[in-house]
C-alpha positions in Angstrom: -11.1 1.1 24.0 -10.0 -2.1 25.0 -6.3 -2.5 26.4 -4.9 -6.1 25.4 -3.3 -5.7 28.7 -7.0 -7.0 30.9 -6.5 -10.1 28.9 -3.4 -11.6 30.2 -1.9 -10.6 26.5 1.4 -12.0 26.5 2.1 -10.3 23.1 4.7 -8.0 23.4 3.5 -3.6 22.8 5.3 -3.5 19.3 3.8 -6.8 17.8 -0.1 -6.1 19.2 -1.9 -5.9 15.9 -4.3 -2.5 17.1 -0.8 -0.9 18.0 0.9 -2.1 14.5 -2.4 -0.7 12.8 -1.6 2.9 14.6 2.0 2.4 13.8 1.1 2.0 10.1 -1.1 4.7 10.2 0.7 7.1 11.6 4.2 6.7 9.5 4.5 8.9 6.5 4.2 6.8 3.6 1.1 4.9 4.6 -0.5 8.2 6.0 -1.6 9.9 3.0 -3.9 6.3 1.9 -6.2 7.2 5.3 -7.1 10.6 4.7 -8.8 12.2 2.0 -8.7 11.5 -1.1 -6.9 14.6 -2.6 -3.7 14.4 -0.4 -3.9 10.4 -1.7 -3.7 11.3 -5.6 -1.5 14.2 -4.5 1.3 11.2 -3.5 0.2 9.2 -6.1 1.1 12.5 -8.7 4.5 13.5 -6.4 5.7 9.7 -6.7 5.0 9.8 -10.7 6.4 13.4 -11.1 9.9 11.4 -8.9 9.9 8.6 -11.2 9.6 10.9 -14.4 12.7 12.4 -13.7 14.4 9.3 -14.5 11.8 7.5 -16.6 11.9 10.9 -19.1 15.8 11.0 -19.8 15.5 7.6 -20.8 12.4 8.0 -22.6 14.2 10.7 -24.3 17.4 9.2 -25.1 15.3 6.3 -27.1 12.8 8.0 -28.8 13.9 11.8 -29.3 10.8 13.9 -29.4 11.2 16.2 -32.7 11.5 12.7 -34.5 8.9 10.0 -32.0 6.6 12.4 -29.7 4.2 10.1 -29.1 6.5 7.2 -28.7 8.6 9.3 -26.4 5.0 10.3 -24.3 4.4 6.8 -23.9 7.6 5.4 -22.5 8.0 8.3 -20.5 4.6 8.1 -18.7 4.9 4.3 -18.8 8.6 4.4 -17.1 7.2 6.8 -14.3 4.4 5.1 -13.8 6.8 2.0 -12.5 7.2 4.1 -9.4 3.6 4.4 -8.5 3.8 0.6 -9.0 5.7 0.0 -6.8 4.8 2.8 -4.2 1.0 0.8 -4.8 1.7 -2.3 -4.5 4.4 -1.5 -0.9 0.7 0.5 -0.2 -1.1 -2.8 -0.1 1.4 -5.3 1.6 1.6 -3.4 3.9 -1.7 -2.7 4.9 -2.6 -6.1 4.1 -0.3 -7.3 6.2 -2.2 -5.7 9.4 -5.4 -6.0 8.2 -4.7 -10.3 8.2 -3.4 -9.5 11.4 -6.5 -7.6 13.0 -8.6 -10.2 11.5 -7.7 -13.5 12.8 -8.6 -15.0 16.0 -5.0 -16.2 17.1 -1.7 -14.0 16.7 1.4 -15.2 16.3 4.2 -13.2 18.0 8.0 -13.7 18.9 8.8 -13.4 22.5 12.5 -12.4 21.7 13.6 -13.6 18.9 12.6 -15.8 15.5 13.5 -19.1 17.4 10.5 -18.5 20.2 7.5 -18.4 18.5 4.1 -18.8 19.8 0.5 -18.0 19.2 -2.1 -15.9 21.4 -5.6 -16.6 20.5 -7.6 -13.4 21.0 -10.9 -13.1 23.3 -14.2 -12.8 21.4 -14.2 -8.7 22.8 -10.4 -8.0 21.2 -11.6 -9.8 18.0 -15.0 -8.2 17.8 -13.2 -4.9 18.0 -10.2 -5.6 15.9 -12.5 -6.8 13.3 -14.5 -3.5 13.4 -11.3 -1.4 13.1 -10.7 -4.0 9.3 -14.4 -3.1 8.5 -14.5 0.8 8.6 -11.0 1.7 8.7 -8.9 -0.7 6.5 -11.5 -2.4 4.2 -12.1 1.2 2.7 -7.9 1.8 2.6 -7.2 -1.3 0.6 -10.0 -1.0 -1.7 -8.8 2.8 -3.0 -5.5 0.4 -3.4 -6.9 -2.2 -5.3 -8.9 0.6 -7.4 -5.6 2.5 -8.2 -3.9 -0.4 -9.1 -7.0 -1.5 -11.3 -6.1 1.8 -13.2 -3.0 1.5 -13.8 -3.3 -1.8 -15.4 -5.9 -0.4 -18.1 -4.2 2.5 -18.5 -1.1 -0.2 -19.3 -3.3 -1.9 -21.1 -4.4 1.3 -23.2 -1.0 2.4 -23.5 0.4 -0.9 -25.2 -2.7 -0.9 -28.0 -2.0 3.0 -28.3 1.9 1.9 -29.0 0.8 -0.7 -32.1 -1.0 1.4 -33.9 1.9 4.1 -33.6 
């Protein structure tokens, strides 16, 4: 592997965008979107099961079941499903966020604070390699993203012509 240390990297350990990527990896909410798919969805289902326990006391306190079941269904998956949402779209920023980093040829980094600035343009060997890690290992990460939040807007979209004819 190569160590941004041969190049003269002036960018500081915590703000190298390999060592962000491992950070991110590593941490346990962004863990689960790297592995397999199973502990993935089983997030993705804890999260919504989290967010029903408020979405369903709500759900039930506007539309009481014996009188609107499918009403109450609908708001109450609908007002859990806000949490995976959210959990989602946190998912993608953040991983995102280092995969624009990995990918382009100059970093920007702050030597100790916001005020200093200043930009570090990668060798063709760091880029080559950084750009590998965005092809196999983030690429793949940010399209099960973009595929789970494709879901959840037809299953929106589903849910709200369900609602009219009810």
């Amino acid at each position: 592997m190569i160590d941004y240390e041969v190049w003269n990297c002036p960018v500081p350990r915590e703000q190298q965008p390999l060592n962000e990527y491992e950070e991110l990896k590593n941490s346990w909410l962004f863990r689960d979107c790297s592995l397999s798919i199973r502990s993935y969805l089983t997030t993705i289902a804890w999260t919504w099961a989290i967010s029903f326990v408020v979405a369903g006391p709500v759900a039930y306190s506007s539309f009481p079941p014996h009188k609107y079941m499918a009403k109450f269904i609908l708001c109450g998956v609908g007002g859990a499903s806000i949490g995976v949402v959210l959990l989602v779209l946190r998912l993608y920023l953040g991983w995102s966020y280092v995969r624009d980093r990995l990918a382009s040829p100059i970093i920007f980094y702050e030597e100790s604070g916001w005020y200093d600035g200043q930009n570090w343009k990668k060798p063709q060997e760091v880029l080559d390699r950084d750009r590998l890690v965005v092809s196999y290992e983030i690429k793949p990460i940010i399209q099960r993203l973009q595929i789970t939040g494709l879901s959840l807007v037809i299953l929106f979209i589903f849910g709200t012509m369900v609602w009219q004819f009810l």
